[in-house]
Backbone as a chain_set.jsonl record, in Angstrom:
{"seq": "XXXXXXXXXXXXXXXXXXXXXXXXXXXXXXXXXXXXXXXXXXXXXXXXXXXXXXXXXXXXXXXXXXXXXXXXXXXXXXXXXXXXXXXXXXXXXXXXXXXXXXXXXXXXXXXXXXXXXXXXXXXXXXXXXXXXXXXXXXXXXXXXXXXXXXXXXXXXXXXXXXXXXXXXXXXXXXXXXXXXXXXXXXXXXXXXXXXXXXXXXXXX", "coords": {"N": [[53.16, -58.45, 21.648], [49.966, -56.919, 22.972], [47.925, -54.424, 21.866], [45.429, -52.21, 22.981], [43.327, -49.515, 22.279], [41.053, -47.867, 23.638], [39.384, -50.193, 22.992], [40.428, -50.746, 20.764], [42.606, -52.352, 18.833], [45.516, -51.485, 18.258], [48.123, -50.273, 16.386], [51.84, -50.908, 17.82], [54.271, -50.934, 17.563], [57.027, -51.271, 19.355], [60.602, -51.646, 20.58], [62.324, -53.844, 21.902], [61.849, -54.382, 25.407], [60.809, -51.819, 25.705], [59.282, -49.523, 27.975], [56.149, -49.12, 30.347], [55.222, -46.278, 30.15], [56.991, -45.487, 28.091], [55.423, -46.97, 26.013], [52.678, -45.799, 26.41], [53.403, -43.431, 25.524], [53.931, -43.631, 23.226], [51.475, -44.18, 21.979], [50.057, -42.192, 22.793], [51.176, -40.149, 21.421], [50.671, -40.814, 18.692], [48.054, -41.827, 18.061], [46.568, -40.451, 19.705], [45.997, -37.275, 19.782], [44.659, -34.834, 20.548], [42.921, -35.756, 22.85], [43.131, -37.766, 26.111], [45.16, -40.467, 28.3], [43.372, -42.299, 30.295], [42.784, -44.06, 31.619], [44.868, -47.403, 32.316], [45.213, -50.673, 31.591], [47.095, -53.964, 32.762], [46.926, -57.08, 31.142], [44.635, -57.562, 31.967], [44.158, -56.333, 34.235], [43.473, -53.25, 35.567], [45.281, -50.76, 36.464], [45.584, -48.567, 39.301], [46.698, -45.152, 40.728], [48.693, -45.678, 42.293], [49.984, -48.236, 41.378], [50.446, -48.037, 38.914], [52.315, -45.453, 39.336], [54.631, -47.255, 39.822], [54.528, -49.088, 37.674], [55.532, -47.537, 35.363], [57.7, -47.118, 34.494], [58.87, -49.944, 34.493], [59.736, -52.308, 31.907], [58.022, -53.55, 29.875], [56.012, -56.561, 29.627], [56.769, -58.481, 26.726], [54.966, -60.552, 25.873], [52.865, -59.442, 27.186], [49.424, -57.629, 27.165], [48.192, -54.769, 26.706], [45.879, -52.302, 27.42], [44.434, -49.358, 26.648], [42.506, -46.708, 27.699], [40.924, -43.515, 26.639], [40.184, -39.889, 26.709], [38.042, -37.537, 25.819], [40.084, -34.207, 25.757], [38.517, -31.963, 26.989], [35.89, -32.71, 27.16], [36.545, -33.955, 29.61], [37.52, -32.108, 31.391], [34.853, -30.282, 31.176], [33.716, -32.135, 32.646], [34.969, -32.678, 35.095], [34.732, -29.866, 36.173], [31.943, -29.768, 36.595], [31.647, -31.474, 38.607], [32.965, -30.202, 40.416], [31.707, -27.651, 41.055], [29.481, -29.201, 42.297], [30.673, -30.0, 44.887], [31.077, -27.272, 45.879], [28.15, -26.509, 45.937], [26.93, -28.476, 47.501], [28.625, -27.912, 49.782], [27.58, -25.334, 50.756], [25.002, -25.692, 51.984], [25.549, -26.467, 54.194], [27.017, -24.671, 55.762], [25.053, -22.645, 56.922], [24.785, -24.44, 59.396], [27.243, -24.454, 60.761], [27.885, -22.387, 61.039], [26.122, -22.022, 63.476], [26.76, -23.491, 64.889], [29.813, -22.349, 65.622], [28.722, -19.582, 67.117], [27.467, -21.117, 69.108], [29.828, -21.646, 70.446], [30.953, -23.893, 69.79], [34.006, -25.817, 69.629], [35.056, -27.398, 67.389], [33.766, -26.946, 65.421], [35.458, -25.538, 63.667], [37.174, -26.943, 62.251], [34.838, -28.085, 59.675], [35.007, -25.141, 58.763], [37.392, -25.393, 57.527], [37.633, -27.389, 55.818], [36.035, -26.001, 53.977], [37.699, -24.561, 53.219], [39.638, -25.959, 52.388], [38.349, -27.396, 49.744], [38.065, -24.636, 48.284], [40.85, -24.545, 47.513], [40.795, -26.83, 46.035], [39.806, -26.307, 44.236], [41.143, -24.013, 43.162], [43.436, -25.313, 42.863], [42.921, -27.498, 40.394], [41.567, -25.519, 38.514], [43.812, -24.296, 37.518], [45.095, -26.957, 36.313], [43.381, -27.645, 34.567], [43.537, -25.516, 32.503], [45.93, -26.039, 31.612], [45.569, -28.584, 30.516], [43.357, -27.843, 28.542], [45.266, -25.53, 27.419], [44.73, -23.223, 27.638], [44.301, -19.937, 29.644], [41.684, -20.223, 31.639], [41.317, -18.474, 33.906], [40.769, -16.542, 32.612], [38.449, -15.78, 31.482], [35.39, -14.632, 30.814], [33.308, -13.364, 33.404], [29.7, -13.024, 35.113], [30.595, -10.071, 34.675], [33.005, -9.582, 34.936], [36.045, -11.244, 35.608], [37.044, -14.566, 35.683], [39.372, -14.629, 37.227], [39.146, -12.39, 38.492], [36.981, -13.279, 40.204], [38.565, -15.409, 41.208], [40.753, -13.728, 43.631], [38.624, -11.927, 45.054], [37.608, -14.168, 46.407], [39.865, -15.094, 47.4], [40.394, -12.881, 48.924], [38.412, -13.03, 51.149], [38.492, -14.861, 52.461], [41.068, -14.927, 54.02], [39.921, -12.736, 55.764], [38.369, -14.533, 57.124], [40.376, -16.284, 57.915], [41.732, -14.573, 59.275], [40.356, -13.738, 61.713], [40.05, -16.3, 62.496], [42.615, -16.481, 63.662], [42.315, -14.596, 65.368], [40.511, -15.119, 67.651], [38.502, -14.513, 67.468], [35.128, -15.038, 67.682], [32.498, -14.312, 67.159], [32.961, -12.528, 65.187], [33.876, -14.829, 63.373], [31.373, -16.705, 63.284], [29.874, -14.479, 62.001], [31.36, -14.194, 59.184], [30.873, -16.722, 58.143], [28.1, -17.39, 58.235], [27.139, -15.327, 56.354], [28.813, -14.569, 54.238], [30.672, -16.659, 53.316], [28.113, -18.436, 51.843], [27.437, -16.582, 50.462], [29.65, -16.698, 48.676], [29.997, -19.487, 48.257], [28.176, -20.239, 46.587], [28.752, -18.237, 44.089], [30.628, -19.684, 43.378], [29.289, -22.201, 42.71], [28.189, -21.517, 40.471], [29.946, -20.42, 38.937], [31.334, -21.882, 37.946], [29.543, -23.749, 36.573], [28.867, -22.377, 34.89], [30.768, -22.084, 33.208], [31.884, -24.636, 32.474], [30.226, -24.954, 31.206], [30.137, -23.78, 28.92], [32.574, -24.427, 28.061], [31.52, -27.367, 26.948], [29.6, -26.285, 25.029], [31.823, -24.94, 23.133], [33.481, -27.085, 22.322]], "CA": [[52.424, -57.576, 22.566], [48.842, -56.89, 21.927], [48.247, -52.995, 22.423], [44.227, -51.303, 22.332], [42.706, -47.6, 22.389], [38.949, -47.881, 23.612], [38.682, -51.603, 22.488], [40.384, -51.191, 19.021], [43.626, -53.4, 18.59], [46.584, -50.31, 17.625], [50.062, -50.574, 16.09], [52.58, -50.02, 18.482], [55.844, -51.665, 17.461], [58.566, -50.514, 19.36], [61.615, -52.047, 20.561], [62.266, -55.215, 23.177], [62.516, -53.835, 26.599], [60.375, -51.226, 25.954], [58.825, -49.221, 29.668], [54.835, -48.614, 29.543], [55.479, -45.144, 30.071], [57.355, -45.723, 26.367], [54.684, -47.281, 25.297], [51.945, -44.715, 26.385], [53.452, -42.318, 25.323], [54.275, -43.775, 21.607], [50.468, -44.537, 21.314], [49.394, -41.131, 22.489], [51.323, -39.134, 19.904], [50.54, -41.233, 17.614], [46.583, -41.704, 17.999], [45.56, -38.985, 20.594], [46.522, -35.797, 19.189], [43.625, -34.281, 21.361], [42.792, -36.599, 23.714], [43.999, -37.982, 27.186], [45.066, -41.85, 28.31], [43.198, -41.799, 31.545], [42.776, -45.634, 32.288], [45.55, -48.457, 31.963], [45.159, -51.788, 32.132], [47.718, -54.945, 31.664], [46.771, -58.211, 31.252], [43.14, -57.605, 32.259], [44.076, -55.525, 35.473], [43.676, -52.187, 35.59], [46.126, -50.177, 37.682], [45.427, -47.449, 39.977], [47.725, -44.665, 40.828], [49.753, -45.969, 42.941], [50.381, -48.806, 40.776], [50.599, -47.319, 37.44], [53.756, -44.947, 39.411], [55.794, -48.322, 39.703], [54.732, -49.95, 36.81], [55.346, -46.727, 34.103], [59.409, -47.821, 34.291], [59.404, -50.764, 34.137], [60.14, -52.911, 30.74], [56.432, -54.233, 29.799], [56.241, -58.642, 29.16], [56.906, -58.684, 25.42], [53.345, -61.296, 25.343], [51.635, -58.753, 27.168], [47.829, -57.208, 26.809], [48.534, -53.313, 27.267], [44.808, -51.917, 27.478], [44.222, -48.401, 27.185], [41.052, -45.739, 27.617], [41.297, -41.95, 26.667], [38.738, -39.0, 26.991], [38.657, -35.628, 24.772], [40.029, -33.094, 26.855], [37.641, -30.703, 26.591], [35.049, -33.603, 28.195], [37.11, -34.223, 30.878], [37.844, -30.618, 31.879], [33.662, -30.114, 31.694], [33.697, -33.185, 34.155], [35.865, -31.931, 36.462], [34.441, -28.241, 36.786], [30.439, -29.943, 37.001], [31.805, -32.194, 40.106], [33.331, -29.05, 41.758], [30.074, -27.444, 41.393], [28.439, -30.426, 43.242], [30.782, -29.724, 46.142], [30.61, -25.592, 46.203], [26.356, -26.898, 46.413], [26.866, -28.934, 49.088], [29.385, -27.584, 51.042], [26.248, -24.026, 50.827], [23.687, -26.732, 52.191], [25.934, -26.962, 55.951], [27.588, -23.309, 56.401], [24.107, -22.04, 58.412], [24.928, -24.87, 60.922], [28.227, -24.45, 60.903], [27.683, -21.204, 61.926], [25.482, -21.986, 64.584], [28.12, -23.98, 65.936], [30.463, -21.133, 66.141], [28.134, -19.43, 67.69], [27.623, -21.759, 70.391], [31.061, -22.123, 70.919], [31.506, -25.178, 70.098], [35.325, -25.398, 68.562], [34.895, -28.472, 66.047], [32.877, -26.332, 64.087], [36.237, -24.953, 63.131], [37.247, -27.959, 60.994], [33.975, -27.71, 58.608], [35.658, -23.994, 57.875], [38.748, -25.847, 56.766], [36.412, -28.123, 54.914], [35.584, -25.211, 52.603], [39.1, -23.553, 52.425], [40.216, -27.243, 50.799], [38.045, -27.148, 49.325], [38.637, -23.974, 47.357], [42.332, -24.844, 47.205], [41.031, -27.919, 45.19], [38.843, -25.639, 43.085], [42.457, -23.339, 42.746], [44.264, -26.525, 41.609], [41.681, -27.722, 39.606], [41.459, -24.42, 37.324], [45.207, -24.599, 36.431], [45.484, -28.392, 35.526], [42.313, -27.435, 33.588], [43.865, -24.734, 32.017], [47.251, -26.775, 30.902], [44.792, -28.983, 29.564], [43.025, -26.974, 27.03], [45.82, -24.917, 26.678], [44.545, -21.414, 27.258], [43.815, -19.658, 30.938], [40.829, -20.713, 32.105], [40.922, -17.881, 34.504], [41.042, -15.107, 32.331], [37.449, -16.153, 31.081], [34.249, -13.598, 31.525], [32.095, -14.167, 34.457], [29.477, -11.856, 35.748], [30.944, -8.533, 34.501], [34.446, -9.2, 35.132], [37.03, -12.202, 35.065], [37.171, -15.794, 36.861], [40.569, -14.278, 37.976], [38.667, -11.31, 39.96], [36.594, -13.932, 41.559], [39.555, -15.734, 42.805], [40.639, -12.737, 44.199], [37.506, -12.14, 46.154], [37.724, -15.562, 47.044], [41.063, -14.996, 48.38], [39.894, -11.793, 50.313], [36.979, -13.233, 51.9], [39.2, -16.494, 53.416], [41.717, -14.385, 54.357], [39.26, -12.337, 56.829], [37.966, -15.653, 58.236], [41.868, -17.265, 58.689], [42.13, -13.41, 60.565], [38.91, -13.741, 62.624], [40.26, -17.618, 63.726], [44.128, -16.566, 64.151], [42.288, -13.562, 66.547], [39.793, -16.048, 68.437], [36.631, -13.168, 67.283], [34.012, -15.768, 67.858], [31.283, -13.442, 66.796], [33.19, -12.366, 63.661], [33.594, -16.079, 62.568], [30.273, -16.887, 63.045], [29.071, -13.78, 60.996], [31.502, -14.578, 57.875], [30.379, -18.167, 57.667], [26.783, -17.565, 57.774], [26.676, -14.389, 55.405], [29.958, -13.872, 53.446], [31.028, -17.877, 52.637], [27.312, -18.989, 51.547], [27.552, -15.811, 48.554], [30.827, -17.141, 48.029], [30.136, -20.894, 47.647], [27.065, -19.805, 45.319], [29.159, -17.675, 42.974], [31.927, -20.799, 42.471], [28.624, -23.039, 41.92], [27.246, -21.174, 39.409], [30.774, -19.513, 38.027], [32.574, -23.332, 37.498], [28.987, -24.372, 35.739], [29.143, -21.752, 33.869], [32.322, -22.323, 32.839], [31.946, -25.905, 32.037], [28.773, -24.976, 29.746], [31.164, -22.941, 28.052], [33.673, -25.661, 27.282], [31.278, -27.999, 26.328], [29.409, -25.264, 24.11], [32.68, -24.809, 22.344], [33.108, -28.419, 22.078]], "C": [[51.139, -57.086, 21.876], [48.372, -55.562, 23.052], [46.318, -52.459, 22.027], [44.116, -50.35, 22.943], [41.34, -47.947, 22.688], [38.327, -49.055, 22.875], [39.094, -52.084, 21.258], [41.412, -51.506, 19.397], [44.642, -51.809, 17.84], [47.673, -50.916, 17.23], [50.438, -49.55, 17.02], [53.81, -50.739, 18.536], [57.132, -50.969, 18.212], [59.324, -51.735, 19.662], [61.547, -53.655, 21.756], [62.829, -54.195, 24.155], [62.104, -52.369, 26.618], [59.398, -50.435, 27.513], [56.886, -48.748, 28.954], [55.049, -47.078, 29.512], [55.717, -44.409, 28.806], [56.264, -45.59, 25.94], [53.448, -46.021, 25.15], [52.331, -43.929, 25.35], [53.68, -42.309, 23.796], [52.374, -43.758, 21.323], [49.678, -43.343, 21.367], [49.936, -40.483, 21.459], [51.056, -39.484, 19.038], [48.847, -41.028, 17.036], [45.827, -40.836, 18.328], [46.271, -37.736, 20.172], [45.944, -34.518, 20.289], [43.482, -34.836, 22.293], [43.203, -37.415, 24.918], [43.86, -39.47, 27.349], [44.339, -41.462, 29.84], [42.632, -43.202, 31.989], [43.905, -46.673, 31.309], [45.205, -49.801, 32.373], [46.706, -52.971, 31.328], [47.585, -55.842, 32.033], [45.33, -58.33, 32.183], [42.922, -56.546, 33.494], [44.061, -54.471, 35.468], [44.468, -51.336, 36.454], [45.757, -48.563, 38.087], [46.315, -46.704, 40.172], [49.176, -45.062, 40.912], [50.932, -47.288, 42.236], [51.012, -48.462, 39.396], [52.086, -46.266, 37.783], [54.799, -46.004, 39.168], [55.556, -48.895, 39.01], [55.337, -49.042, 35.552], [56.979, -46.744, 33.7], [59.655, -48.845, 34.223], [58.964, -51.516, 32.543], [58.285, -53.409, 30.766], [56.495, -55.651, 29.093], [56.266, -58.133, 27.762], [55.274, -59.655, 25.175], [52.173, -60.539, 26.835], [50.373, -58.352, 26.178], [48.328, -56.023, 27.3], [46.803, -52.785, 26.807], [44.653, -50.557, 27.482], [42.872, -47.596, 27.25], [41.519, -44.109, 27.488], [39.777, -40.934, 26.663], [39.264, -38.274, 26.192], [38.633, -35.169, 25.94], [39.238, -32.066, 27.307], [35.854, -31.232, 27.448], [35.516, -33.417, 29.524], [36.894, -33.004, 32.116], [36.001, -29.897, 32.399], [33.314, -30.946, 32.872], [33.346, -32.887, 35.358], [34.925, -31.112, 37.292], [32.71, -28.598, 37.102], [30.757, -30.256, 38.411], [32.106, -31.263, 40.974], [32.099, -28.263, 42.062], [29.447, -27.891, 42.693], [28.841, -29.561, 44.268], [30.485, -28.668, 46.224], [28.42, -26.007, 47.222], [26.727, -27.567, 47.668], [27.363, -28.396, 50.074], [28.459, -25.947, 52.041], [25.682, -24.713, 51.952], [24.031, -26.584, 53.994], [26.161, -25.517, 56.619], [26.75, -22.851, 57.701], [24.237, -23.014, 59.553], [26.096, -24.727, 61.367], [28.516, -22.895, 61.651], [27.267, -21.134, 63.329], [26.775, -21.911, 65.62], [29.185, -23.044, 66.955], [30.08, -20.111, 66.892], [28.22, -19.562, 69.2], [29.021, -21.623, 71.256], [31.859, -23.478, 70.994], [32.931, -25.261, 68.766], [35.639, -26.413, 67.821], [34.173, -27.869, 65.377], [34.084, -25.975, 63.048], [36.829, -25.707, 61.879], [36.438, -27.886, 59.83], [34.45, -26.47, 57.677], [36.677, -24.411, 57.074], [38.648, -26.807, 56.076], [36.411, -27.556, 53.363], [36.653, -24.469, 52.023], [39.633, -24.697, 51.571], [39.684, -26.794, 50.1], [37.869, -26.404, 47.508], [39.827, -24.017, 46.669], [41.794, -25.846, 46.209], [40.48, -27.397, 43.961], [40.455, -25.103, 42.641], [43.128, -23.903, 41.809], [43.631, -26.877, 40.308], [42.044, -26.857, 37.9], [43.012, -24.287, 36.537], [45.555, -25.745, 36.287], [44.411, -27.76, 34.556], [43.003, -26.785, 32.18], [44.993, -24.953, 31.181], [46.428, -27.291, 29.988], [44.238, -29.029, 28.128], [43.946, -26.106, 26.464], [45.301, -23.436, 26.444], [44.052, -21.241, 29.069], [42.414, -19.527, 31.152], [40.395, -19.316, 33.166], [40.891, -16.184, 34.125], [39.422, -14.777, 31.418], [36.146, -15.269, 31.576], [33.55, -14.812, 32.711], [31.255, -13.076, 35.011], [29.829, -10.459, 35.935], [32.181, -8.753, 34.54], [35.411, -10.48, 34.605], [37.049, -13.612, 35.785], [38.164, -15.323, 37.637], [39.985, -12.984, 38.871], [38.088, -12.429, 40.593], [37.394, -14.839, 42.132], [39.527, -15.014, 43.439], [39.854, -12.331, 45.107], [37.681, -12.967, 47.02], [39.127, -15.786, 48.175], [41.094, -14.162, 49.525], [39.056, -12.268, 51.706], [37.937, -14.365, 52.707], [39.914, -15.937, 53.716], [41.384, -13.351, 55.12], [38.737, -13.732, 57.483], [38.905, -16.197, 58.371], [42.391, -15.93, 59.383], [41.701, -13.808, 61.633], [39.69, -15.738, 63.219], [41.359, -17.811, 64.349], [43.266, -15.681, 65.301], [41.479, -13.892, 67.818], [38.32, -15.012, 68.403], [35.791, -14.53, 67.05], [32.904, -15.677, 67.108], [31.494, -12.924, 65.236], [33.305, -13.701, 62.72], [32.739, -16.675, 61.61], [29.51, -15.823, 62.004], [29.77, -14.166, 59.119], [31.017, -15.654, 57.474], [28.984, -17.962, 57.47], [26.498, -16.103, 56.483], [27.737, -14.281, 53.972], [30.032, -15.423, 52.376], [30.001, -18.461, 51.91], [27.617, -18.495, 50.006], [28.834, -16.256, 47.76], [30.613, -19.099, 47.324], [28.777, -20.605, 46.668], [27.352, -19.39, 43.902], [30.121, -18.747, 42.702], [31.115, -21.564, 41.899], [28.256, -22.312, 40.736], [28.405, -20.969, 38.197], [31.265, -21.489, 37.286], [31.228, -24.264, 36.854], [29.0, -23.822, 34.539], [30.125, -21.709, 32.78], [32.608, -23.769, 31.854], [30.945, -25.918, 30.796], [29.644, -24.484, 28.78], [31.677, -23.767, 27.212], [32.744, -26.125, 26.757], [30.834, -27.402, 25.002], [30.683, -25.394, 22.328], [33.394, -26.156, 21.345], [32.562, -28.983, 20.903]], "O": [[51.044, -56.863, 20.669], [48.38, -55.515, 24.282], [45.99, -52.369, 20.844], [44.648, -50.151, 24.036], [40.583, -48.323, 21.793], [37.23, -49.078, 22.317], [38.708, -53.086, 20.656], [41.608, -51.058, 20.527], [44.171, -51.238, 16.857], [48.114, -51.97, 17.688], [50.084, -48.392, 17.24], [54.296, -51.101, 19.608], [58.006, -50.284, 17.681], [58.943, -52.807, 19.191], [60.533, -54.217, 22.17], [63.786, -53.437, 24.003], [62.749, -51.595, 27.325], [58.753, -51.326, 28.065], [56.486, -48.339, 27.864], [54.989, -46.718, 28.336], [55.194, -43.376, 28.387], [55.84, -44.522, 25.499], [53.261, -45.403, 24.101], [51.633, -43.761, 24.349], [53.648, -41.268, 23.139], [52.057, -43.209, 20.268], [48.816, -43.111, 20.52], [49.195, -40.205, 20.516], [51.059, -38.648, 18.135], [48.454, -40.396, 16.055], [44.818, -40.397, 17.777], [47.42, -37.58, 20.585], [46.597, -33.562, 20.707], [44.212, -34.262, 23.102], [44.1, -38.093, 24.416], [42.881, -40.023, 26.849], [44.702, -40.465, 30.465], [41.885, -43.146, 32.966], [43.897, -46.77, 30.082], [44.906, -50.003, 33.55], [47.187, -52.962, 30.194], [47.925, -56.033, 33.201], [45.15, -59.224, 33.01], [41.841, -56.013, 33.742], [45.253, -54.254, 35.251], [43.922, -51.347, 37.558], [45.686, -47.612, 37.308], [47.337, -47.303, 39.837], [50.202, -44.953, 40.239], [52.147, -47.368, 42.416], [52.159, -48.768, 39.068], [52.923, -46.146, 36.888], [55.753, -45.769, 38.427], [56.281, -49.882, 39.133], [55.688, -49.743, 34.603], [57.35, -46.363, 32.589], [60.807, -49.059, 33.847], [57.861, -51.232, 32.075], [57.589, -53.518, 31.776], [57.051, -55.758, 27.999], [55.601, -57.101, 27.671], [54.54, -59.31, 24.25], [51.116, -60.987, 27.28], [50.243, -58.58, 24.975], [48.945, -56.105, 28.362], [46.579, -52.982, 25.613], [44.733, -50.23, 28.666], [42.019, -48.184, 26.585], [42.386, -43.614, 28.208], [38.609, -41.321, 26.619], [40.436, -38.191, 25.823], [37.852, -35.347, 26.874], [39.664, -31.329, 28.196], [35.018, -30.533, 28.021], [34.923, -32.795, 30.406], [36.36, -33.008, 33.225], [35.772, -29.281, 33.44], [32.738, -30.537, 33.88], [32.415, -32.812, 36.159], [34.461, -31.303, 38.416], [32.124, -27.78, 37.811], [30.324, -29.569, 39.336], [31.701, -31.292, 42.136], [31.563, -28.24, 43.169], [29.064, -27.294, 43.699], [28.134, -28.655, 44.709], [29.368, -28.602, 46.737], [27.862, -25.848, 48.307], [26.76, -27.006, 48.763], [26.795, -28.311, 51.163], [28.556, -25.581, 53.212], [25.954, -24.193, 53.034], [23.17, -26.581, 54.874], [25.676, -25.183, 57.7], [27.134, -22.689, 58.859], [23.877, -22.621, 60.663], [26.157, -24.871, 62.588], [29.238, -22.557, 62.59], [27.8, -20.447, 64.201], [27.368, -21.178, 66.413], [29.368, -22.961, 68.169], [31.005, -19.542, 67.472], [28.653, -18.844, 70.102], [29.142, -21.523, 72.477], [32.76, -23.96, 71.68], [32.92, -24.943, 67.577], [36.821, -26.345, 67.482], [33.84, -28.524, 64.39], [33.899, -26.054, 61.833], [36.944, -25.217, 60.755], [37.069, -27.635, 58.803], [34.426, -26.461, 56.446], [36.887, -23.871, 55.987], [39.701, -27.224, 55.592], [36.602, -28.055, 52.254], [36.724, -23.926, 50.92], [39.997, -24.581, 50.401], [40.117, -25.78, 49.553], [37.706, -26.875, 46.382], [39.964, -23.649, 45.502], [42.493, -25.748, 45.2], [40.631, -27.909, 42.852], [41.012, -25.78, 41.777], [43.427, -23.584, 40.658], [44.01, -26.396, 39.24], [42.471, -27.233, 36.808], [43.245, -24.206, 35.331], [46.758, -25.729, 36.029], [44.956, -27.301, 33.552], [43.023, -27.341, 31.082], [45.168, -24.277, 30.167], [46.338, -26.82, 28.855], [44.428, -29.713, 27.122], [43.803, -25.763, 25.29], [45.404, -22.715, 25.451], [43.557, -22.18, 29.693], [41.955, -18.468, 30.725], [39.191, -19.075, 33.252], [40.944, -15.149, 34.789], [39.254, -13.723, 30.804], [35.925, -15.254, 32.787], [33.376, -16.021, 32.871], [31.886, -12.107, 35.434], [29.557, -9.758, 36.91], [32.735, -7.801, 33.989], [35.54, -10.715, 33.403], [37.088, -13.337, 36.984], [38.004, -15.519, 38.842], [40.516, -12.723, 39.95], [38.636, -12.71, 41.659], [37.217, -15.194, 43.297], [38.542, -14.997, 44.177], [40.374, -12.33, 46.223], [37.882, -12.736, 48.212], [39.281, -16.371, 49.247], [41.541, -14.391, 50.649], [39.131, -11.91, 52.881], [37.698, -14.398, 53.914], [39.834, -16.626, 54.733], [42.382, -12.695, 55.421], [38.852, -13.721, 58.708], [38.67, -17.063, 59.214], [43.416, -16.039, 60.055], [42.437, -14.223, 62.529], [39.661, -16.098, 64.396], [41.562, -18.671, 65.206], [43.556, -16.113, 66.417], [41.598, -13.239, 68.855], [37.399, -14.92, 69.214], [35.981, -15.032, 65.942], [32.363, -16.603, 66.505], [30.647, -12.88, 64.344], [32.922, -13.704, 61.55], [32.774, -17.003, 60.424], [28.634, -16.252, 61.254], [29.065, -14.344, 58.126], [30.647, -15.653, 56.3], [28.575, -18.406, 56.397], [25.472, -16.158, 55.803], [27.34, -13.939, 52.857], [29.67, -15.492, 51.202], [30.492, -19.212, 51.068], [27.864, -19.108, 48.968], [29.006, -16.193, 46.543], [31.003, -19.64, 46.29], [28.925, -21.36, 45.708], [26.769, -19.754, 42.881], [30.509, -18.699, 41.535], [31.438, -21.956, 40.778], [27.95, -23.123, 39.862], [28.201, -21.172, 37.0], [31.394, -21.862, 36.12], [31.515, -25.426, 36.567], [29.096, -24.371, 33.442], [30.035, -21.273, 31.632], [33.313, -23.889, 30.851], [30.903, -26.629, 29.793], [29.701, -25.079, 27.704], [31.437, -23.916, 26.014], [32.588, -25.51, 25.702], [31.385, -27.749, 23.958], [30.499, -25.716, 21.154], [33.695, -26.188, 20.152], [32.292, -30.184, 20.863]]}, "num_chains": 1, "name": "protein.A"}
């Protein structure tokens, strides 16, 4: 079996009838101390999720090619928190029409709101894989006078008057949180989750 890390050729002797899962996991403790496997390939193919679930049990060919790629965590985690950025920016860029919408009355606007509550939920998730990651809370981190964990909080307040305002059918209150309340809100996650990421790398 012929086993590499980022192109270099590794020892990884284990047993016959070894699972890649095994294997991974012998070559991370061994090599990555720091560092994450975050692409597999075998036998030139790289496997995607879905593949990589049903292949990580089974036994791996003995004259296999086991391929791997790893990142520093500490990269990764800056990655992440730039790309969420992006969205927070973009998702700013639509709100004033999205408002309109509501406005108007037109009730597909309502989806775009549930756009930005993923959204945040993915930002939510996000910050605690992050946080396993490096190995320290991520949300207990200054920001603007206080804590990333107050501006969840906020964050939780503020979506939790606009999932009132759309359980109560307030039209008029909708339309006012989306165009005034959600913009300052998707502003402070862009700026807080760059901030954040400068940080890491900084430390880095």
């Amino acid at each position: 079996m012929i086993v590499t890390l980022d192109g270099r050729r590794v020892d990884a002797t284990l047993t016959t009838g070894v699972t890649l899962h095994d294997l991974i996991e012998h070559v991370r403790s061994t090599h990555l101390p720091d560092r994450l496997v975050v692409s597999v390939a075998v036998d030139g193919k790289v496997l995607d999720d879905a593949a990589l679930t049903t292949e990580l049990s089974a036994p791996v060919n003995p004259s296999a090619q086991v391929d791997l790629e790893s990142a520093d965590r500490a990269a990764l985690v800056a990655t992440t928190l730039h790309g969420l950025a992006q969205e927070f920016e973009h998702a700013d860029s639509g709100l004033a029409a999205t408002a309109d919408r509501l406005s108007a009355g037109q009730a597909a606007a309502i989806s775009d709101v549930g756009e930005f509550v993923r959204l945040w939920h993915t930002a939510y998730r996000a910050l605690a894989q992050c946080s396993e990651l490096l190995r320290c809370d991520l949300t207990a981190c200054r920001y603007n006078g206080g804590t990333v964990r107050d501006s969840l909080a906020e964050m939780v307040d503020k979506l939790t008057q606009v999932r009132d305002a759309l359980e109560a059918g307030d039209v008029v209150l909708q339309a006012d949180l989306v165009r005034y309340e959600l913009p300052v809100l998707a502003t402070t996650w862009q700026e807080l989750l760059t901030e954040l990421a400068s940080q890491i790398e900084a430390e880095k």
